[in-house]
Phi, psi and omega in degrees: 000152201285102188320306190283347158281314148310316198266338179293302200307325184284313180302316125007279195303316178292338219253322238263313187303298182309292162341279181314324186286303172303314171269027182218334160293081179273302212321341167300329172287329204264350159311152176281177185254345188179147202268094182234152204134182180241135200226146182191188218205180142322323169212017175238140139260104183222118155282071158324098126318136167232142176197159153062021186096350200226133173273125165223164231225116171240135159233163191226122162250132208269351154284299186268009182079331201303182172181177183181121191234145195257143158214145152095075186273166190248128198267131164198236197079206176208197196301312181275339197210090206253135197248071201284149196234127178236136165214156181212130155073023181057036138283146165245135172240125184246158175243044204290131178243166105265123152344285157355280191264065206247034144270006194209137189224148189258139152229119158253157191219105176252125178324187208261022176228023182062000168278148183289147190223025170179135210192102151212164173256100136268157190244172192256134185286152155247000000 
């Protein structure tokens, strides 16, 4: 037997499981990827996007007006608990989602020495 035949054969063979896991899980696909839309509280408004390849970040405080919008976040976390990250002038603006749960978003905000300096659960408006 075909030295190159043997080695297709094995790849194949190994590769075949995987394959079958993937066309055969969609539910994995029709979960969302990322928590978009608009989500608040009493007193934040922040709106997720996703365009041009990029996640961007409008946030509002919905008492003093004030607002700010970030592109382009860094993802990390897992599966259960997904983690976007915006950062400007060495503020970090965060995000915490679960898939699980995808009417309610974690927003955090930490100064440029990392302490946090905002922490609400918004749920998402319609």
């Amino acid at each position: 037997m075909n030295l190159k035949t043997i080695a297709l054969a094995t790849i194949l063979g190994l590769s075949a499981p995987a394959i079958a896991d993937v066309a055969l899980n969609t539910h994995t696909i029709a979960q969302p990827s990322a928590p978009l839309g608009t989500f608040t509280d009493s007193q934040w408004l922040v709106t997720i996007e996703y365009y041009d390849n990029a996640l961007s970040y409008y946030g509002e405080n919905l008492i003093t007006g004030d607002n700010l919008t970030l592109r382009g976040a860094t993802i990390g976390g897992n599966r259960q608990r997904r983690i976007y990250t915006w950062n400007n002038s060495g503020y970090r603006y965060q995000v915490s989602w679960r898939p699980s749960q995808p009417e309610v978003i974690r927003v955090q905000v930490f100064d440029t020495r990392g302490k946090e300096i905002l922490n609400h659960l918004l749920t998402k408006s319609n």
